[in-house]
C-alpha positions in Angstrom: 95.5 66.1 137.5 96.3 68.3 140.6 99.4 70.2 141.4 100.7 72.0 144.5 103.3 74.3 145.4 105.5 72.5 147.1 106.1 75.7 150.2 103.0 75.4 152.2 103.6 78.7 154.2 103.4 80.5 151.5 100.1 81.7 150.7 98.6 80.4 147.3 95.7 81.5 144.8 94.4 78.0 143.0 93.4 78.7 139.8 94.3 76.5 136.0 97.0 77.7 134.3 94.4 79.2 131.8 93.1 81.1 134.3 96.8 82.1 135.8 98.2 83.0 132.4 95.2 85.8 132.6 95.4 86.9 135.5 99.4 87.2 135.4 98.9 89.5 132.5 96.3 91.9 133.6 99.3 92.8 136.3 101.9 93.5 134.3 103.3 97.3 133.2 106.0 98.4 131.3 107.2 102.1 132.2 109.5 104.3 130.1 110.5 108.1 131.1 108.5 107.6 134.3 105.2 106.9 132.4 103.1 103.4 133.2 101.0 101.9 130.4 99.8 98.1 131.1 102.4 95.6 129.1 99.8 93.6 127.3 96.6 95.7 126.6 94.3 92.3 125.4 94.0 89.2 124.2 93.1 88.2 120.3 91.8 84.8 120.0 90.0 82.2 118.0 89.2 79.0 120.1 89.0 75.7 119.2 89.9 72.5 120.4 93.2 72.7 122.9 92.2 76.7 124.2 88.6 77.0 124.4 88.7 75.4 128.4 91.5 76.7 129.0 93.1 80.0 128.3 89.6 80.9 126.9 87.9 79.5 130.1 90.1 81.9 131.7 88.7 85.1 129.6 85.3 83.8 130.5 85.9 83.9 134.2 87.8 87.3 133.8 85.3 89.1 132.0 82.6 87.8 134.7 84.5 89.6 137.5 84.9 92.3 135.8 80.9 92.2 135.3 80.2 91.8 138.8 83.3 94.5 139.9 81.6 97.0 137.7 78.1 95.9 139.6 79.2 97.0 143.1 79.6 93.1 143.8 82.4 90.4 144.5 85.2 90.3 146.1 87.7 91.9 143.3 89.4 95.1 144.4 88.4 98.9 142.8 91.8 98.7 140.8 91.8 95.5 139.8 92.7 94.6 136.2 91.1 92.5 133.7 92.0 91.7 130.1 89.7 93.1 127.4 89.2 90.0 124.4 89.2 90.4 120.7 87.7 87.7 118.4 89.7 87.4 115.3 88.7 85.7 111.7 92.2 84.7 110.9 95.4 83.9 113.3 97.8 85.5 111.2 96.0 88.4 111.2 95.2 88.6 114.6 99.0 88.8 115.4 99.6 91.3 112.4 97.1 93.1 114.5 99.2 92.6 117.8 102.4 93.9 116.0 101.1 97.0 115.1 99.9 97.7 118.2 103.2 97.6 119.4 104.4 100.1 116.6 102.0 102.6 116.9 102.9 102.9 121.5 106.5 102.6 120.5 106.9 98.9 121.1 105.9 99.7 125.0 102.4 97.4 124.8 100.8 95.0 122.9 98.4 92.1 122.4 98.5 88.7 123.2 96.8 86.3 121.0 95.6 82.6 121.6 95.4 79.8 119.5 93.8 76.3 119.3 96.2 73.5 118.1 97.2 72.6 114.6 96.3 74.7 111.8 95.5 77.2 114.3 98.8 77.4 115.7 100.3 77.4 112.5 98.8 80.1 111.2 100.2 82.7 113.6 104.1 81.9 112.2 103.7 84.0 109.5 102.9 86.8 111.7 105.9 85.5 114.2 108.3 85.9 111.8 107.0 89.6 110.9 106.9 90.5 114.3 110.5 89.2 114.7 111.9 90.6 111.8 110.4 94.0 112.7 111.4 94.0 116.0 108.0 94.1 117.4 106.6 92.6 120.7 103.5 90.2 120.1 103.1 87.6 122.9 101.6 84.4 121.2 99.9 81.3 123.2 99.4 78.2 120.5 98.1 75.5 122.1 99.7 71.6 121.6 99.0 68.4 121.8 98.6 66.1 125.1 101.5 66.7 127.5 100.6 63.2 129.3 99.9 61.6 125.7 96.6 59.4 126.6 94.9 60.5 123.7 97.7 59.9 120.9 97.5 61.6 118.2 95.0 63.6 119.2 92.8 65.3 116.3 95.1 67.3 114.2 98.5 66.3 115.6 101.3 66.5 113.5 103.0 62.9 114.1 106.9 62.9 113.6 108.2 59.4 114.0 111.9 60.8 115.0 110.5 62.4 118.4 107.2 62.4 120.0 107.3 65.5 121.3 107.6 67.3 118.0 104.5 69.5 117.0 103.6 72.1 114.4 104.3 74.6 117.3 108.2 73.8 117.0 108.0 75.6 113.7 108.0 78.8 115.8 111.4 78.5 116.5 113.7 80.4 114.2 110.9 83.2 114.2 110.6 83.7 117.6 112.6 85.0 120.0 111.9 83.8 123.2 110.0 79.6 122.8 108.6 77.6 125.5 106.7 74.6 126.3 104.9 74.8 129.1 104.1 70.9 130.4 103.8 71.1 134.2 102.2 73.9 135.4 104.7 75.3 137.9 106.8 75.7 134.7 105.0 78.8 133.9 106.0 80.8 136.7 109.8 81.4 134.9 108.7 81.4 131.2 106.1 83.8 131.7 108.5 86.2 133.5 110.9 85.7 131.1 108.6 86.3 128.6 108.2 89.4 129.7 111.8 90.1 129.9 111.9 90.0 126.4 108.9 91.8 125.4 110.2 94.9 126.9 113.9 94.2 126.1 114.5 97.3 123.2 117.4 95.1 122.0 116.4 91.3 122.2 112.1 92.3 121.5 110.3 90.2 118.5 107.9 87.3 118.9 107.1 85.7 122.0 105.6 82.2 122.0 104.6 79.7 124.8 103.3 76.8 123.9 100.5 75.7 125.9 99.4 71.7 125.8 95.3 71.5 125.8 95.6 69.3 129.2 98.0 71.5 131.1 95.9 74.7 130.3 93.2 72.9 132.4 95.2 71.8 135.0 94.7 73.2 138.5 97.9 74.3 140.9 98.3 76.4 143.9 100.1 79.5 142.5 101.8 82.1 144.6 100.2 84.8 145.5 103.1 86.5 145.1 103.0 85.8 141.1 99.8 88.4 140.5 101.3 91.2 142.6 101.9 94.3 140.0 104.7 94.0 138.1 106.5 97.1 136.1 108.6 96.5 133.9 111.5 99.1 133.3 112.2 99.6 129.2 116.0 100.7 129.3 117.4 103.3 127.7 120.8 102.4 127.6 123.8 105.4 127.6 126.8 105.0 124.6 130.0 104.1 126.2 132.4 106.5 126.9 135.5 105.5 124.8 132.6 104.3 122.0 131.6 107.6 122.2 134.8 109.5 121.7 135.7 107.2 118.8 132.3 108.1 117.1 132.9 112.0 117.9 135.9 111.6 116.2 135.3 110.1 112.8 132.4 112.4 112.8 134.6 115.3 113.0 136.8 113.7 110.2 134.3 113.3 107.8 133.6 116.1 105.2 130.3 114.5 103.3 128.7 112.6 106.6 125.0 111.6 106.0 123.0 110.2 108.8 120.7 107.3 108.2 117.0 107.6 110.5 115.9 104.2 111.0 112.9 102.7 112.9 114.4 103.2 116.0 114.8 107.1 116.2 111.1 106.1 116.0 110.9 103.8 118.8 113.0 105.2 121.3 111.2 108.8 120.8 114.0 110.6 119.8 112.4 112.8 117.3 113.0 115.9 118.7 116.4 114.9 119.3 117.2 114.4 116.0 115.9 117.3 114.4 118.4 119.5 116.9 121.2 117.5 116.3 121.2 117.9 112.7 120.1 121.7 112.7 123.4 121.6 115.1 125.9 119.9 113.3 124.6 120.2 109.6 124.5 116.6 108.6 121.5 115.7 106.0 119.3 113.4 107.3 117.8 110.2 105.0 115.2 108.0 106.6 114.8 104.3 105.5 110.8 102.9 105.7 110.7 102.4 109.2 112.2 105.7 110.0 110.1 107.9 107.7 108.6 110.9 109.7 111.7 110.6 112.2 112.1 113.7 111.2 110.0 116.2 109.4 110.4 116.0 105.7 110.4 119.9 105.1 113.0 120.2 107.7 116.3 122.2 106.0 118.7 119.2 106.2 116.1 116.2 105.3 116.7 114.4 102.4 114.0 111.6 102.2 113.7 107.9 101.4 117.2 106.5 101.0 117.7 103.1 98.8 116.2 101.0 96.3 113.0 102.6 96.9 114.7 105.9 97.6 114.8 109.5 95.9 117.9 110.9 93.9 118.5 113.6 96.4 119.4 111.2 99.1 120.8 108.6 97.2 122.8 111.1 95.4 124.4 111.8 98.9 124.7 108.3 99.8 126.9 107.5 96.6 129.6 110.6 98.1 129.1 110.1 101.7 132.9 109.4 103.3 130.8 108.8 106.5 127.2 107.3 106.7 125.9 107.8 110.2 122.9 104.4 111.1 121.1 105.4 113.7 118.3 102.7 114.8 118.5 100.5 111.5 119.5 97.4 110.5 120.4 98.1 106.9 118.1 96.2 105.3 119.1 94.8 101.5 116.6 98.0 100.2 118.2 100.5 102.6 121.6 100.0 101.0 120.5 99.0 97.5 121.9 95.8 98.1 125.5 97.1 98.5 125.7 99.7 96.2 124.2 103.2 96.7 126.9 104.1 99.6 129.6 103.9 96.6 132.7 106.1 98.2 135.3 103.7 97.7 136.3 105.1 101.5 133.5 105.4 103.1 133.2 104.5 106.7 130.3 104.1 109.4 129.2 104.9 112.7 126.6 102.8 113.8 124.0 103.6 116.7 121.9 101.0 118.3 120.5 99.1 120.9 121.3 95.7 119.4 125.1 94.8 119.1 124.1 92.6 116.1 123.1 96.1 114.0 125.5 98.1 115.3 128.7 96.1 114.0 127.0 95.6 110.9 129.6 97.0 107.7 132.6 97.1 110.4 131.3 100.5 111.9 132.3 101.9 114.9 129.7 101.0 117.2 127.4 102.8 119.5 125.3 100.7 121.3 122.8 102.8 123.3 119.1 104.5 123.0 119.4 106.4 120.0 117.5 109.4 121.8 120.5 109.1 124.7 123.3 108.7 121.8 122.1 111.7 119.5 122.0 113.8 122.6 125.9 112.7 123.3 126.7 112.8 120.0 125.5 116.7 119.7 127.2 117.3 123.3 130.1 115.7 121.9 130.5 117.7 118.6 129.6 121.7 120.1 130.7 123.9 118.3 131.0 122.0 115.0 129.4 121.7 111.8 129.9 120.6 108.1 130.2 123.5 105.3 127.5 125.8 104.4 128.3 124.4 100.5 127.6 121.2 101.7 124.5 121.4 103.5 123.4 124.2 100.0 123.8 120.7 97.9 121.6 118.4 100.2 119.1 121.3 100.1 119.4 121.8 96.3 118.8 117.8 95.5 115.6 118.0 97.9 114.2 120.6 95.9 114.8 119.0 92.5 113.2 115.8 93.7 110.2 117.8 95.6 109.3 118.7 91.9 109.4 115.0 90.8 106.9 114.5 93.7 104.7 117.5 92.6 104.7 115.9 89.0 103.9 112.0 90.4 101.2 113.8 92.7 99.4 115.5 89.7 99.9 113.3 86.3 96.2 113.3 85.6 96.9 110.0 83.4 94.4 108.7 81.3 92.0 106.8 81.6 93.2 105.3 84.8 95.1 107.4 87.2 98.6 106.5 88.5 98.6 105.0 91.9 100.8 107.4 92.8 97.9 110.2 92.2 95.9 108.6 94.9 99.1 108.7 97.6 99.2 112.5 96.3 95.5 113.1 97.2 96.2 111.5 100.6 99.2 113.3 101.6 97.2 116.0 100.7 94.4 115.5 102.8 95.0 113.6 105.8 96.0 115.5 108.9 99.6 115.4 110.1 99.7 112.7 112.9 96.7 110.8 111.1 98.2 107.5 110.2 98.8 105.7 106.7 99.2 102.1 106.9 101.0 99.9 103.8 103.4 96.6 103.8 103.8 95.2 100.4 103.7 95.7 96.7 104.6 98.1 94.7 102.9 101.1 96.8 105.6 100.9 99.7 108.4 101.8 97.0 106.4 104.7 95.7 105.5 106.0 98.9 108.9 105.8 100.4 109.7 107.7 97.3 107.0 110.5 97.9 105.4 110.6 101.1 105.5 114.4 102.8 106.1 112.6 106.6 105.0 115.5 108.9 105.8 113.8 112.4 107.1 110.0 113.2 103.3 108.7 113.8 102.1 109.4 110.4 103.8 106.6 108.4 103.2 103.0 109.6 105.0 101.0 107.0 105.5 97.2 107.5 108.7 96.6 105.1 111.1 94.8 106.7 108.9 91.1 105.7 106.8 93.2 103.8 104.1 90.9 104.3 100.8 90.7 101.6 97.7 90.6 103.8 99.4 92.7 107.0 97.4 96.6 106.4 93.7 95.3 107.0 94.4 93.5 110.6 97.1 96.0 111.6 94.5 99.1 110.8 92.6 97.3 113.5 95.7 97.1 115.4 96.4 101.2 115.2 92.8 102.0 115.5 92.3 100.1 119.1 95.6 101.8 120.4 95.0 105.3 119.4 91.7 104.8 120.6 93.0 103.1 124.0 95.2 106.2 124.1 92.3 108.8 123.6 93.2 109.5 119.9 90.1 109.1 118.4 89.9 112.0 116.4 92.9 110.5 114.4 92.1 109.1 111.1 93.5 105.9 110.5 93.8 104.9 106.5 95.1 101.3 105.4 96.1 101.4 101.5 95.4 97.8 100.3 96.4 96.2 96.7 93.6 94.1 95.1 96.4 91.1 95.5 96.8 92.0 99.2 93.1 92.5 100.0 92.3 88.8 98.4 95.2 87.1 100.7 93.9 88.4 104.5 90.7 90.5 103.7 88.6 89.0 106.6 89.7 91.0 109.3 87.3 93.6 107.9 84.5 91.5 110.0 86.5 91.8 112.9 86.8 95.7 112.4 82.7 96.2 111.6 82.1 94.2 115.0 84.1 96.1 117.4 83.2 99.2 115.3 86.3 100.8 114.8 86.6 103.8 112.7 89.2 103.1 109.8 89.6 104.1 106.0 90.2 101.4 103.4 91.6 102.6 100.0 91.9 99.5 97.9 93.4 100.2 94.6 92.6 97.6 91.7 94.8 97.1 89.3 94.1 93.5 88.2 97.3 92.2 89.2 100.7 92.7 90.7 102.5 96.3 89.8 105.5 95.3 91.7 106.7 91.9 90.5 105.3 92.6 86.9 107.5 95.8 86.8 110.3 93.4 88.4 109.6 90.7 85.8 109.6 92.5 82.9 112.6 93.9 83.9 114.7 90.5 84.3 113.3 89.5 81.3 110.4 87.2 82.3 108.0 89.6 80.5 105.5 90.6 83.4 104.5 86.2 83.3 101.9 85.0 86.0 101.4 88.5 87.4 97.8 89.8 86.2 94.4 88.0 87.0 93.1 86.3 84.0 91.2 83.9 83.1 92.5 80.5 81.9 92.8 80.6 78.1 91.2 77.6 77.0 93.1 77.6 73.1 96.3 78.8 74.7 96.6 77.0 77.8 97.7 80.1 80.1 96.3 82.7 82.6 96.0 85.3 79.3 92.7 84.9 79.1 89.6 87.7 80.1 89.7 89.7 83.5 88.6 87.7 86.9 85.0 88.7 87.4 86.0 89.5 90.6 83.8 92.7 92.4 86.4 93.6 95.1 84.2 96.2 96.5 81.0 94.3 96.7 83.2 91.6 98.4 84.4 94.2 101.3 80.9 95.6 101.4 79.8 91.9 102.2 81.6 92.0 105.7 79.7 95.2 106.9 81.7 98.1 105.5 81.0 100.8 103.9 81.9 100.7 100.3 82.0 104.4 98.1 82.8 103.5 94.1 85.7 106.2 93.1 85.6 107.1 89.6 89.0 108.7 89.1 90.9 111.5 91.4 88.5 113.8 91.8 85.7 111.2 93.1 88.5 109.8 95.1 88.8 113.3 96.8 85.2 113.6 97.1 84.9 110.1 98.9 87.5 110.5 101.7 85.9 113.5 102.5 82.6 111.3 102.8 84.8 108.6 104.5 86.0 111.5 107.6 82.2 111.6 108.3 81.1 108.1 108.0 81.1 106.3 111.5 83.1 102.3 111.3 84.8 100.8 108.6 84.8 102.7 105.0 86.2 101.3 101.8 87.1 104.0 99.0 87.5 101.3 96.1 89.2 103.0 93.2 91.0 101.2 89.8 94.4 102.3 88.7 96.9 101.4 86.2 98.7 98.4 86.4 101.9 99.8 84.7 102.0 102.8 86.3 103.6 105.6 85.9 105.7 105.1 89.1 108.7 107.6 89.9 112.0 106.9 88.4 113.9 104.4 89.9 117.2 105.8 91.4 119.2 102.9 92.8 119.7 99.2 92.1 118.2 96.1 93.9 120.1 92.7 93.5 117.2 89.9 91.7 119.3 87.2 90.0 118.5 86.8 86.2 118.4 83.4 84.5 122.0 82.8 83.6 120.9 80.8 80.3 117.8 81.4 78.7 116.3 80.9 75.1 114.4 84.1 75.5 116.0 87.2 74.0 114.3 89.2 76.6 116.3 87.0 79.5 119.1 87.3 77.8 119.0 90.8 77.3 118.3 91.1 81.3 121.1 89.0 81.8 124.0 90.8 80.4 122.4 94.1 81.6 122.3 92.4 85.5 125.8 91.3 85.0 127.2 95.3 84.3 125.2 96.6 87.2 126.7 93.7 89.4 129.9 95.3 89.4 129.4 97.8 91.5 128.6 95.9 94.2 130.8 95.5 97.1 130.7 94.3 100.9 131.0 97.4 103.0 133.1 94.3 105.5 
């Protein structure tokens, strides 16, 4: 089928909409502080029936101009762009890839990834859903079925009998947020632009998907020329309010306990700096929640570390007698607050700063909606001149200390015969270099490192916990590797810490890593089974069930059989890595410093104890118990949830 646009003066570029989709990319920038970096950086794909002729016929052609530009030939331009392609092994992971890509430059590029229909598609919701969750700009191209329907239902069409235009790619609705469905071609002149809109939109970002129908990818059309031109993109940063502002000055200077909460977006918006003179100026302890850790510097006077469920007692000890909590750049997740409980001052109040509206209303706080860099500098401007008590700001120091020895003690157990995982995060902290990057999602590690990481600078910590998704640190190492190395970082290490239950849900991205040859540093921990939910269950009185790998008991019936004869580390070495055995701590040491020398993908494989010890648990998180139960255990649980339930509260 053949398409033209319909204004004949205007001067046209035929090419399919495969073929348009990558050109239109290669031209578009986004620009922040006066600094350019292209939008979307590449393209992950897997193809299949529905992309292979056409979005990946258009890679094709791309990467043979760029062959014949970089031979002196054809007729492309000196500064033309093309769009590098990455073959993936798994969908999801290729956008858990994409996402952390657009972490690690501050949410100012990423990767676009391209699907075939189906299962293909379908895969990449999972890693919609993170993106969007986390706030993170991925730009996703799932192919569909047949937009004129002569070949119905094609092979793996989901059928609906209510509509025929239902497909699996609908499912990426409430996880994205900008959809499309592209079924003419001229359609893809205002989705793609609004696409970009929302990529580089610091309130509205998250997943972006346009469905692409196999046919229409093919299709031909005469596309303005006008739609390839450069395109630059402008990330806002926008300024608080004035009256907003006055009202936030003011409770500030009311409040005699104020703690200020770091999330993500002191990350994002580059405000580091900012923050660091703002609380030196005003003397307001600082907690950070897992996206903000390293917003500021944890041995800075006035930090206080990980706040929450997963927090430390110096900064939850503040939270429970802060009058004012001050949320810059978070959206106070149920962790961060301890599900309602660890802010516990019957009248405490809260400033919010943000860029979204939605976060910055959230517990009926006075809002600041702005750049949290532009809003910390008011705020300071705002408040010259004033500062809490030196008593005060002695306290916040006081708790840090006392929980700095906790860390010292988690960091050094020496327990026998397996080591605490938490002796492994030690021997990291230890020896990785301060804007080196540690990579995590899910599990128990993220409590324990929230709990304990040393954060030296904002690009050190790359923690996915807002989905907290098994399988994400494998594919998004490759995702931080290729954008410090795009960047000219290579001399940064970058260190994914995978659980044997993560590694065995998304492990294949490893193959992906070894054939681009990307330099990255595995440390899988075996335990032989879940830490997290096993701690969690045994807890609510379901006695640690279905969480360790065992064999099926023939006599008993149940997984409490013998281990899985499962060799982790001779399945990693299997997709090209490099494996080193670790035989306790010292081993461990010994191998990362191997690993710093070893060109591509290294594994340090190292077995830990499934119980622990993990630090002390300083706040509460909300998992309903079994309100009747014939176990003693559950019903012990039960009356125990029901007395830490009441101190719960809305904060309205």
């Amino acid at each position: 089928m053949t398409s033209h646009y319909p204004y004949d003066a205007a001067p046209t570029l035929r090419l399919t909409v495969g073929q348009a989709i990558v050109r239109f990319l290669s031209n578009q920038w986004s620009e922040r502080d006066g600094v350019e970096q292209r939008l979307v950086a590449g393209m992950f794909g897997i193809f299949g029936h529905g992309n292979v002729a056409g979005i990946g016929q258009g890679l094709l052609q791309d990467q043979v101009a760029l062959e014949t530009q970089e031979q002196g030939g054809g007729p492309t331009g000196a500064d033309e762009q093309h769009l590098p392609y990455y073959l993936a092994r798994n969908e999801q992971g290729a956008v858990h890839a994409a996402a952390a890509y657009a972490k690690t430059t501050e949410r100012l590029q990423t990767l676009a990834v391209t699907s075939s229909i189906g299962p293909g598609a379908l895969n990449m919701v999972t890693g919609a859903a993170l993106a969007t969750t986390n706030r993170l700009p991925v730009l996703l191209f799932p192919s569909d079925q047949f937009s004129t329907r002569y070949p119905d239902p094609v092979l793996q069409q989901l059928e609906d009998p209510r509509s025929l235009d239902v497909s699996v790619n609908d499912a990426f609705k409430p996880v994205s947020r900008f959809w499309d469905r592209i079924n003419r071609p001229e359609q893809l002149i205002p989705s793609l632009l609004n696409a970009m809109r929302v990529l580089t939109d610091p309130a509205e970002t998250g997943a972006v998907v346009i469905c692409l129908p196999q046919d229409v990818q093919a299709e031909a059309f005469d596309w303005p020329v006008e739609m390839f031109r450069k395109r630059v993109w402008h990330v806002a940063r926008p300024v608080p309010e004035p009256a907003a502002l006055k009202r936030a000055v003011e409770a500030i200077k009311a409040a005699k306990k104020p703690l200020l909460v770091a999330g993500g977006g002191v990350i994002y918006s580059g405000a580091s700096e900012v923050l660091r003179a703002f609380t030196t100026a005003t003397g307001i302890p600082v907690a950070d929640t897992q996206a903000g850790k390293g917003a500021i510097n944890f041995d800075h006077a006035l930090s206080v570390g990980g706040l929450g469920s997963t927090g430390n007692s110096a900064a939850n000890t503040l939270a429970r007698e802060a009058d004012l909590v001050i949320g810059v750049g978070t959206r106070y997740s149920d962790f961060t607050t301890a599900s309602h409980t660890v802010f516990a001052n019957p009248d405490v109040r809260f400033v919010n700063v943000n860029v979204t509206a939605f976060d910055a209303a959230k517990h009926s706080a006075t809002m600041l909606v702005s750049d949290a860099r532009e809003a910390l500098s008011a705020l300071q401007d705002g408040l010259d001149g004033w500062s809490t008590d030196a008593a005060y700001q002695q306290r916040a120091a006081d708790l840090w200390a006392e929980w700095d020895k906790v860390i010292e003690e988690c960091y050094h157990r020496d327990h026998q015969p397996l080591p605490a995982q938490t002796e492994v995060f030690g021997a990291l902290n230890e020896l990785m270099g301060e804007r080196d990057v540690v990579i995590n999602a899910a599990g128990s590690m993220p409590g324990d490192l929230q709990a304990l990481w040393r954060a030296r600078t904002p690009e050190q910590y790359h923690l996915e916990y807002a989905f907290s998704c098994m399988g994400y640190e494998i594919p998004a190492s490759m995702g931080v590797r290729l954008a410090l190395d795009a960047a000219g970082h290579t001399d940064r290490k970058v260190v994914a810490i995978v659980g044997d239950g993560t590694y065995q849900m998304l492990p294949m991205e490893l193959a992906t890593i070894v054939s681009e040859q990307l330099n990255v540093i595995f440390v899988i921990l075996d335990n032989s089974g879940f830490a997290s939910i096993g701690a969690l269950s045994e807890s609510r009185g379901s006695q640690r069930f279905g969480t360790k790998y065992r064999m099926r008991n023939r006599e008993s019936g149940r997984l409490d059989g013998g281990p899985v004869p499962f060799d982790i580390a001779a399945n990693a070495e299997s997709w090209g890595a490099t494996v080193l055995r670790c035989n306790g701590i010292e081993e461990f040491k010994n191998g990362y410093a191997t690993a710093v020398q070893t060109p591509g993908a290294v594994v340090l494989y190292i077995q830990t104890d499934l119980t622990g010890p993990n630090p002390p648990g300083c706040a509460w998180w909300d998992v309903p118990v079994s309100e009747v139960s014939e176990l003693e255990s559950t019903q012990q649980a039960f009356t125990e949830y029901t007395a830490e339930k009441k101190v719960q509260r809305h904060y309205l």
